[in-house]
N, CA, C and O atoms as a GROMACS GRO file, in nm:
protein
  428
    1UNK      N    1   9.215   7.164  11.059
    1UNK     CA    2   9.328   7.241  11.102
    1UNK      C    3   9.333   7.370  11.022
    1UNK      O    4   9.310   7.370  10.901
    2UNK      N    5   9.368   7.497  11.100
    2UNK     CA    6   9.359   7.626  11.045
    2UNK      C    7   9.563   7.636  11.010
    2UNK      O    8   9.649   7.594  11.087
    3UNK      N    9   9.581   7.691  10.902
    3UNK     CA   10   9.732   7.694  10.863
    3UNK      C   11   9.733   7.855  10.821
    3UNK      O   12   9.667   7.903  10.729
    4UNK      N   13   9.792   7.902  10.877
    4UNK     CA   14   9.789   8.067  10.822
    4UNK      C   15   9.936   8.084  10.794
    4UNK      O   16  10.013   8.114  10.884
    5UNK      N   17   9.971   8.067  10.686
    5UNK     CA   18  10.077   8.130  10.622
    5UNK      C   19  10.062   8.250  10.570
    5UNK      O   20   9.959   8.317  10.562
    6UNK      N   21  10.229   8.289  10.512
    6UNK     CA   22  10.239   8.485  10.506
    6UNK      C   23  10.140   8.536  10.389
    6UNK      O   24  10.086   8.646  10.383
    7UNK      N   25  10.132   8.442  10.308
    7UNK     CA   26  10.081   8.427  10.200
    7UNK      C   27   9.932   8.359  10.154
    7UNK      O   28   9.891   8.366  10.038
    8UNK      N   29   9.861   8.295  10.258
    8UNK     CA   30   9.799   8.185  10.234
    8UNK      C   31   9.732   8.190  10.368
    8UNK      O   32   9.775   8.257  10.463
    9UNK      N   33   9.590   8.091  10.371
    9UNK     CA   34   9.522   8.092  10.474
    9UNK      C   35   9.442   7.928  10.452
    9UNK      O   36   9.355   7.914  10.366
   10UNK      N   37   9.479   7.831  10.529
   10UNK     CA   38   9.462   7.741  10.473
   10UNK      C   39   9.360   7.627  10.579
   10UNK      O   40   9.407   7.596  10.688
   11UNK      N   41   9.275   7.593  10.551
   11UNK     CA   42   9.145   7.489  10.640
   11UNK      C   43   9.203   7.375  10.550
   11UNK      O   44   9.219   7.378  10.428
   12UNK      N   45   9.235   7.252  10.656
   12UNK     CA   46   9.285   7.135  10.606
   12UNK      C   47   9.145   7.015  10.650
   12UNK      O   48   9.086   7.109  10.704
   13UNK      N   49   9.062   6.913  10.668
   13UNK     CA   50   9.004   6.844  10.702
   13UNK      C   51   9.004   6.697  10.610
   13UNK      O   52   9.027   6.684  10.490
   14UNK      N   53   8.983   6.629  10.676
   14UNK     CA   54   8.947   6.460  10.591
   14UNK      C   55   8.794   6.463  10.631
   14UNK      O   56   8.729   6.473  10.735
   15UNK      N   57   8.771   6.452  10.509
   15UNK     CA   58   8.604   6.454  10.441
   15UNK      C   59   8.570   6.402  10.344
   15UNK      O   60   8.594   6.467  10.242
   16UNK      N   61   8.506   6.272  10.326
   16UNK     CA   62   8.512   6.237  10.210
   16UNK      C   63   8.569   6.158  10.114
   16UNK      O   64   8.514   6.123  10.010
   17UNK      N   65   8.730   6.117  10.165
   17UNK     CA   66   8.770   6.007  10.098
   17UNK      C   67   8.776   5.882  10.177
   17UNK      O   68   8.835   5.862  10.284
   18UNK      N   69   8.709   5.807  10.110
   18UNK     CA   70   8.675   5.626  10.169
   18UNK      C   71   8.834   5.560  10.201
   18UNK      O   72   8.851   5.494  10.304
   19UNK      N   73   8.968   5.588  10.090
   19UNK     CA   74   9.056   5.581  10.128
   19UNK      C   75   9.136   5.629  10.189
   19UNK      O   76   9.235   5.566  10.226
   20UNK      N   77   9.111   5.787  10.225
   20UNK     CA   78   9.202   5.810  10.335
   20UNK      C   79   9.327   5.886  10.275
   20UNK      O   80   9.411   5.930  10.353
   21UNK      N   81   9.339   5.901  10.157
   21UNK     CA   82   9.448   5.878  10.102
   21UNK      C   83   9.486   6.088  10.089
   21UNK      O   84   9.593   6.147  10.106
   22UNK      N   85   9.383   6.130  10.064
   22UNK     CA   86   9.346   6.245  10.028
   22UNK      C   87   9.296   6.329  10.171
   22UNK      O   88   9.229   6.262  10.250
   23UNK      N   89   9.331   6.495  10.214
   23UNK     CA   90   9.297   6.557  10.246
   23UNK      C   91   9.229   6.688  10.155
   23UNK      O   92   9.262   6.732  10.045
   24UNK      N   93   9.130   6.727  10.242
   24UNK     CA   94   9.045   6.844  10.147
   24UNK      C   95   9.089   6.988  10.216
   24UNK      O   96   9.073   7.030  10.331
   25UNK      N   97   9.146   7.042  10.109
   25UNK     CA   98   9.227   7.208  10.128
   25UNK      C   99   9.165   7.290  10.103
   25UNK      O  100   9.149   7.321   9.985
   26UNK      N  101   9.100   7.366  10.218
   26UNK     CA  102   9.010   7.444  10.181
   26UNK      C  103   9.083   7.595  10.170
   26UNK      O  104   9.187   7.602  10.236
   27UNK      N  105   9.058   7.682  10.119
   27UNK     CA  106   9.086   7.820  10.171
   27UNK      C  107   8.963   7.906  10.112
   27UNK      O  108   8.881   7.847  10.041
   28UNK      N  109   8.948   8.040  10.140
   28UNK     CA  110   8.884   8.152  10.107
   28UNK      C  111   8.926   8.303  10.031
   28UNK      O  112   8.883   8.418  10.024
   29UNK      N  113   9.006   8.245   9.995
   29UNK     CA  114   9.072   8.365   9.876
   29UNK      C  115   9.126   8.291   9.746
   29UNK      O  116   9.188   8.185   9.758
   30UNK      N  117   9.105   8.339   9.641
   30UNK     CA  118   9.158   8.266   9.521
   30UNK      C  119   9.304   8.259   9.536
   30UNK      O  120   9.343   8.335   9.625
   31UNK      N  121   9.402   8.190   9.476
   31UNK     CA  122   9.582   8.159   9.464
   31UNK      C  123   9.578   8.102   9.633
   31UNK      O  124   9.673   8.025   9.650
   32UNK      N  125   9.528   8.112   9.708
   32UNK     CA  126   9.562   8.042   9.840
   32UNK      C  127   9.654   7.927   9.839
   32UNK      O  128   9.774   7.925   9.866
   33UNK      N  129   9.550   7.801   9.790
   33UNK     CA  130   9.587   7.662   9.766
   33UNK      C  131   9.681   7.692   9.647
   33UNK      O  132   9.793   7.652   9.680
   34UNK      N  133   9.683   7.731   9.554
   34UNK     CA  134   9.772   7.669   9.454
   34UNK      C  135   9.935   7.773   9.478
   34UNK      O  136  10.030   7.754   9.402
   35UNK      N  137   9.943   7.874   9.587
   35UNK     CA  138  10.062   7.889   9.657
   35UNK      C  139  10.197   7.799   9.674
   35UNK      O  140  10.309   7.797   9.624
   36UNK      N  141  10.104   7.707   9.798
   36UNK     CA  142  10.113   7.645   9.818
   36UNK      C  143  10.146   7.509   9.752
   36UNK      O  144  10.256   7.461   9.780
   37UNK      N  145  10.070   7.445   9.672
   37UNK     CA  146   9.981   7.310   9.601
   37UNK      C  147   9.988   7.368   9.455
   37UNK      O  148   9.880   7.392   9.400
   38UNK      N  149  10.125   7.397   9.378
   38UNK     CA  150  10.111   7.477   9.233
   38UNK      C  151  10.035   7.358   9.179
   38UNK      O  152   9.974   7.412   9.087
   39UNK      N  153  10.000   7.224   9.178
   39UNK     CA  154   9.917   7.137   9.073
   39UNK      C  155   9.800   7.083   9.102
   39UNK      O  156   9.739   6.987   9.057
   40UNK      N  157   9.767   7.207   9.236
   40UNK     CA  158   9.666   7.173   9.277
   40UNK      C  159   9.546   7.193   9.187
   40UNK      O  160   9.547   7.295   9.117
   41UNK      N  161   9.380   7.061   9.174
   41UNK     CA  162   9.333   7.112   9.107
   41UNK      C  163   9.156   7.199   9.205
   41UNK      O  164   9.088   7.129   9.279
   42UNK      N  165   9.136   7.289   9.188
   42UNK     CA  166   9.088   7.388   9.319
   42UNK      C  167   8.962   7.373   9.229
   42UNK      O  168   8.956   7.363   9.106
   43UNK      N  169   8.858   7.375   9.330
   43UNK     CA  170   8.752   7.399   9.270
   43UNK      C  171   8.632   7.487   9.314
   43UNK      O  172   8.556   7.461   9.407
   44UNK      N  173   8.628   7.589   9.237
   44UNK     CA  174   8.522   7.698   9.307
   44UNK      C  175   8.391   7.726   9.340
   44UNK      O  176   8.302   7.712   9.257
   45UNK      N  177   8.375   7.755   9.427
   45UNK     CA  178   8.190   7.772   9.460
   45UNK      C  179   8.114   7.602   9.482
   45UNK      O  180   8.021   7.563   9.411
   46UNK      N  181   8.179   7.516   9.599
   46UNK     CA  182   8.090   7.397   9.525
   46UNK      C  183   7.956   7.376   9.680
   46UNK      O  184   7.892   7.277   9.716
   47UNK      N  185   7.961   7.504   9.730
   47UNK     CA  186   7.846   7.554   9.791
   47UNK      C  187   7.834   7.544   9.955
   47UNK      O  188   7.732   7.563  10.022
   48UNK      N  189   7.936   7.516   9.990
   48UNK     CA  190   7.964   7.576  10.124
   48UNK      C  191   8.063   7.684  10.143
   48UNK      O  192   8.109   7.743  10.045
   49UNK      N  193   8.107   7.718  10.287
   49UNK     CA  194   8.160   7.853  10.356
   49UNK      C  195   8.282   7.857  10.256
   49UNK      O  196   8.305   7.965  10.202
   50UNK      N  197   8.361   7.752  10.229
   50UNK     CA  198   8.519   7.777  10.169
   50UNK      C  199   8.466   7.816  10.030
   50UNK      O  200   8.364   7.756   9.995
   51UNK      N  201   8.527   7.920   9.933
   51UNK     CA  202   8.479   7.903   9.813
   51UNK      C  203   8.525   7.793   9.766
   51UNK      O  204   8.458   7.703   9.714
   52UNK      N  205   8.701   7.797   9.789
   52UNK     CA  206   8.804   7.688   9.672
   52UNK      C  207   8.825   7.585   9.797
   52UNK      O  208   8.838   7.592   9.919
   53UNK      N  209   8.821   7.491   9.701
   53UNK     CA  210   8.880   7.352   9.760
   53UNK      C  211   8.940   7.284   9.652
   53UNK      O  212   8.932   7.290   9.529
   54UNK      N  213   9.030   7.185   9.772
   54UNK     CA  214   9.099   7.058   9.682
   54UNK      C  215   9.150   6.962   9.689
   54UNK      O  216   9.263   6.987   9.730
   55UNK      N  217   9.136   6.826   9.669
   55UNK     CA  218   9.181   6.701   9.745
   55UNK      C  219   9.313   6.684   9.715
   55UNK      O  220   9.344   6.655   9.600
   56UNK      N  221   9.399   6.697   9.802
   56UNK     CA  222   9.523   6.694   9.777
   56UNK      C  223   9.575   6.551   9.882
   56UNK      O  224   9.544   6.541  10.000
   57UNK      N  225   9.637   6.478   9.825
   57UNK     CA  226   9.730   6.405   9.898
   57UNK      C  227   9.772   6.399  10.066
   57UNK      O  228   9.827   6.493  10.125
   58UNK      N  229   9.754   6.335  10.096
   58UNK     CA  230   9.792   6.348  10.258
   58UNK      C  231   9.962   6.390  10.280
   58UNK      O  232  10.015   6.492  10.326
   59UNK      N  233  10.015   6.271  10.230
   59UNK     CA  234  10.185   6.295  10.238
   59UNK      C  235  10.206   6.466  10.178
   59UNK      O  236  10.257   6.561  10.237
   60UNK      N  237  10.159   6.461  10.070
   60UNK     CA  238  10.208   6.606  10.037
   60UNK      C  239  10.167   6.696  10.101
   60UNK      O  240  10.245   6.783  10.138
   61UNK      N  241  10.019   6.700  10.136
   61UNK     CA  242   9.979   6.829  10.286
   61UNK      C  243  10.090   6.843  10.405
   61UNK      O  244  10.131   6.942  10.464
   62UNK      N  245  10.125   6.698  10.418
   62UNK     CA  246  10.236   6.686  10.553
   62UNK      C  247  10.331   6.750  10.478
   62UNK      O  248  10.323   6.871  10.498
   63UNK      N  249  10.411   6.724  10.407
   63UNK     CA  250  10.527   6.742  10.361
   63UNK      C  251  10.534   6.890  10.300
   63UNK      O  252  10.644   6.937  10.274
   64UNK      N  253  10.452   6.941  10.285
   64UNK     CA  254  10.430   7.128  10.224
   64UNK      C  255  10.433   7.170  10.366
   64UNK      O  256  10.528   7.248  10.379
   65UNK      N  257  10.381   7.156  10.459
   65UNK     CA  258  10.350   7.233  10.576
   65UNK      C  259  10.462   7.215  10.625
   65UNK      O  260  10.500   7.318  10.683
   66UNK      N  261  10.585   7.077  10.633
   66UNK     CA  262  10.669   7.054  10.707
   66UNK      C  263  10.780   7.198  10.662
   66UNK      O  264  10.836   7.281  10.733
   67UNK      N  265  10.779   7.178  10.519
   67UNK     CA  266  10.852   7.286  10.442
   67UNK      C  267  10.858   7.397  10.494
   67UNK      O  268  10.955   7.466  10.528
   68UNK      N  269  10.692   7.421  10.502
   68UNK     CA  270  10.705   7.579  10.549
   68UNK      C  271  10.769   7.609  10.687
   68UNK      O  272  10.850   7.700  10.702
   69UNK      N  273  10.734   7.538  10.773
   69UNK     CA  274  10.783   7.553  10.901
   69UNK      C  275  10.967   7.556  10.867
   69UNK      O  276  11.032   7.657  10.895
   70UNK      N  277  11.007   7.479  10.828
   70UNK     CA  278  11.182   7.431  10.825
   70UNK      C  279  11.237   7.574  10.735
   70UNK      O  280  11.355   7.605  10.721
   71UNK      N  281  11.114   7.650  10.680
   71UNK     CA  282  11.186   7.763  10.593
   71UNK      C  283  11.170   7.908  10.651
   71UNK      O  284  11.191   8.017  10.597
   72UNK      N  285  11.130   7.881  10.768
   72UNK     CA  286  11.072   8.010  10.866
   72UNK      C  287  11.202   8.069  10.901
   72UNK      O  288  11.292   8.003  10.951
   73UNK      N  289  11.212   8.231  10.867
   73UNK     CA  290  11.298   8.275  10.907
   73UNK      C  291  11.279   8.367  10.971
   73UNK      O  292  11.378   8.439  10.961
   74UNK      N  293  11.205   8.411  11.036
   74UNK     CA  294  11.153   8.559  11.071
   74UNK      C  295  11.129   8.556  11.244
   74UNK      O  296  11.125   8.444  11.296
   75UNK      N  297  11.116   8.651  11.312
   75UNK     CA  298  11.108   8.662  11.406
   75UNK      C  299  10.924   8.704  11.464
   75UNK      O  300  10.866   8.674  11.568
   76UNK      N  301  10.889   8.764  11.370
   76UNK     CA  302  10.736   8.781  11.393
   76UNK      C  303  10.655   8.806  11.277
   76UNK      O  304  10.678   8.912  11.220
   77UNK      N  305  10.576   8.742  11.236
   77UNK     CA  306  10.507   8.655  11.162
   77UNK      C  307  10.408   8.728  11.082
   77UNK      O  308  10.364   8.709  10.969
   78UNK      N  309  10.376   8.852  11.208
   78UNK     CA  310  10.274   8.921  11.135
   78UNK      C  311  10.310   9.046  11.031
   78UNK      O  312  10.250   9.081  10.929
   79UNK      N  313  10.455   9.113  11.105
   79UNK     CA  314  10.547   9.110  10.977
   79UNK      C  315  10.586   9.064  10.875
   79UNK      O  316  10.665   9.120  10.798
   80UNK      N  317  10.545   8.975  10.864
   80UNK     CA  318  10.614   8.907  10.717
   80UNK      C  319  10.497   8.908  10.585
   80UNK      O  320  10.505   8.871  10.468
   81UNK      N  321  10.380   8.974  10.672
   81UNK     CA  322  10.248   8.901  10.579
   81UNK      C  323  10.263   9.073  10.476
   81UNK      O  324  10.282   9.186  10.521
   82UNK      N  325  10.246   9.033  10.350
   82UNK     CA  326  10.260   9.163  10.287
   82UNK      C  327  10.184   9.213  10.238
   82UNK      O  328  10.185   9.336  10.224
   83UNK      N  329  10.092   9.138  10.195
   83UNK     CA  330   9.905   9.182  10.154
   83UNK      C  331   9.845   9.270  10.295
   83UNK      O  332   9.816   9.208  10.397
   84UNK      N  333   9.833   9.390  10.288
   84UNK     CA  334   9.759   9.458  10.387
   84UNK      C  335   9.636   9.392  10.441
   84UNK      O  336   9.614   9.351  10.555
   85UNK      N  337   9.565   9.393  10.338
   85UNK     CA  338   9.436   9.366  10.367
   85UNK      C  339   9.422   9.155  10.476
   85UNK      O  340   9.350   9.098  10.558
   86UNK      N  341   9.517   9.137  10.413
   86UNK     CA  342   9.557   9.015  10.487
   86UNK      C  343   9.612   8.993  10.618
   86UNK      O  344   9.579   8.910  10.702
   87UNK      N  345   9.737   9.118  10.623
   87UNK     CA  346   9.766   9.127  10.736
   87UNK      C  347   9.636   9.176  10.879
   87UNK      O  348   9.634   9.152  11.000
   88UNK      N  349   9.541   9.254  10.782
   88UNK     CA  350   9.461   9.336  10.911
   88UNK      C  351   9.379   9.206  10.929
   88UNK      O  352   9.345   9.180  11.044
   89UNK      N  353   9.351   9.141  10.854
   89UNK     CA  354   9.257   8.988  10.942
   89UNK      C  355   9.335   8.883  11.031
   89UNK      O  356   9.292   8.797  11.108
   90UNK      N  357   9.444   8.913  10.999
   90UNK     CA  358   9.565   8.821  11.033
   90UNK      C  359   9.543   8.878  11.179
   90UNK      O  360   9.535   8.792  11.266
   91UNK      N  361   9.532   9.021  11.221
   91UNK     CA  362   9.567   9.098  11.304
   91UNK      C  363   9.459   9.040  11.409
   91UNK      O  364   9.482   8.974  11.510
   92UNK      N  365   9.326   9.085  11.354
   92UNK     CA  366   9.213   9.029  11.406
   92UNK      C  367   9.186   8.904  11.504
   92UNK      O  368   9.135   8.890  11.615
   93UNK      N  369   9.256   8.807  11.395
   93UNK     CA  370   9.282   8.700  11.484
   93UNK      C  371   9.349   8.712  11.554
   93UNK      O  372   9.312   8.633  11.641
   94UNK      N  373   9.445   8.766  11.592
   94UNK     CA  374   9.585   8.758  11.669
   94UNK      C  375   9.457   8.865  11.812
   94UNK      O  376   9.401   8.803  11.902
   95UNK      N  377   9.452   8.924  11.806
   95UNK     CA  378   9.354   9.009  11.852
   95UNK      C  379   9.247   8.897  11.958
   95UNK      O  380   9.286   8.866  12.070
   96UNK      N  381   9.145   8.859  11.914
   96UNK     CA  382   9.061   8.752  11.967
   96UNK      C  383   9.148   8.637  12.011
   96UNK      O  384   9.091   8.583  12.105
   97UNK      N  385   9.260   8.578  11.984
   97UNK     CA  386   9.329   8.516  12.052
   97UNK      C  387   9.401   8.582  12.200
   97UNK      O  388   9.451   8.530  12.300
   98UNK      N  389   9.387   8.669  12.172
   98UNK     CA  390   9.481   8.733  12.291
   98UNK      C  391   9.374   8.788  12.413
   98UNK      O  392   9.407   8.805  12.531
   99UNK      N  393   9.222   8.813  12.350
   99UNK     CA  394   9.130   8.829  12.410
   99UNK      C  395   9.112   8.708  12.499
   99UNK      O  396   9.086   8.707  12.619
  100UNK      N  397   9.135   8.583  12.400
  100UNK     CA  398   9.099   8.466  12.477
  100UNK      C  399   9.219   8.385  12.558
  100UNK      O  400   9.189   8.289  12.629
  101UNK      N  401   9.353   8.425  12.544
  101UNK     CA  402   9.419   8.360  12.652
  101UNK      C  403   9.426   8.464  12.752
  101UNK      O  404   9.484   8.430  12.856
  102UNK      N  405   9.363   8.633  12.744
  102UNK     CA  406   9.304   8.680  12.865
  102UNK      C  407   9.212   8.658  12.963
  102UNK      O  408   9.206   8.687  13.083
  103UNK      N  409   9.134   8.597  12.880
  103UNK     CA  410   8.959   8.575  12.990
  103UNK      C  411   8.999   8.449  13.054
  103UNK      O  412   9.079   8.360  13.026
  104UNK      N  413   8.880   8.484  13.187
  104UNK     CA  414   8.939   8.375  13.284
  104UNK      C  415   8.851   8.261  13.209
  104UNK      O  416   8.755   8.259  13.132
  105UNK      N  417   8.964   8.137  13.294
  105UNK     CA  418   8.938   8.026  13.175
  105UNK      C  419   8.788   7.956  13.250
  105UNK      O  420   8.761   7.953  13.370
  106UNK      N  421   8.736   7.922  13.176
  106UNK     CA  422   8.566   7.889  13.188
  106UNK      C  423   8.555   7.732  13.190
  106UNK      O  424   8.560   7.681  13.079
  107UNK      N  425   8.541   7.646  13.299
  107UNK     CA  426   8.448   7.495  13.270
  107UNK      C  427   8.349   7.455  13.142
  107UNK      O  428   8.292   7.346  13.139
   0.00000   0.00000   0.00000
C-alpha cells in the first residue's frame, strides 16, 4: 500500500514476518517513517529500491494511518504539502493519475 501524507511518503507491505505480527515501512526519503513511527527503528541502504525501512507493528500501522485520516482538515491535499520539492512529485503523481482515469479503459 502507497500512503502519501503532507509530510511523508509511505510503502507499507508484509514481507517477512513468519508471525504476522509486523508490517515493513518502507519509504524513500530520510524522517519519512520516523514522522510518522517517532520509535521507529529505520534501517538504511539494506539493498533494494526503498532506502529506509522498518518493521513496525501491524496494530500501530493501522492505528497511525487511522489518526491521520480522523485529523484531516483540509480541503485539498496538495496544498497542504509544504516541502516544494515534495509537493512537485506529489504533483506528478496526481498528474499520471489523471492521465490514467482519462485513457480509455483497456481489457
Amino acid at each position: 500500500m502507497w500512503i502519501f501524507l503532507t509530510d511523508s511518503f509511505l510503502s507499507v507491505v508484509d514481507k517477512g514476518d513468519p508471525t504476522g505480527n509486523t508490517l515493513l515501512v518502507r519509504a524513500r526519503r530520510h524522517g519519512d517513517i520516523e514522522r510518522v513511527f517517532t520509535e521507529a527503528k529505520v534501517i538504511e541502504g539494506a539493498g533494494t529500491d526503498y532506502r529506509y525501512r522498518a518493521r513496525i507493528p501491524r496494530d500501530q500501522v493501522a492505528n497511525a494511518i487511522a489518526e491521520s485520516v480522523r485529523n484531516i482538515n483540509y480541503g485539498n491535499f496538495k496544498n497542504q504539502v509544504a516541502e516544494n520539492d515534495r509537493h512537485d512529485v506529489y504533483f506528478e503523481v496526481w498528474r499520471a493519475m489523471n492521465r490514467f482515469q482519462e485513457s480509455p479503459r483497456r481489457k
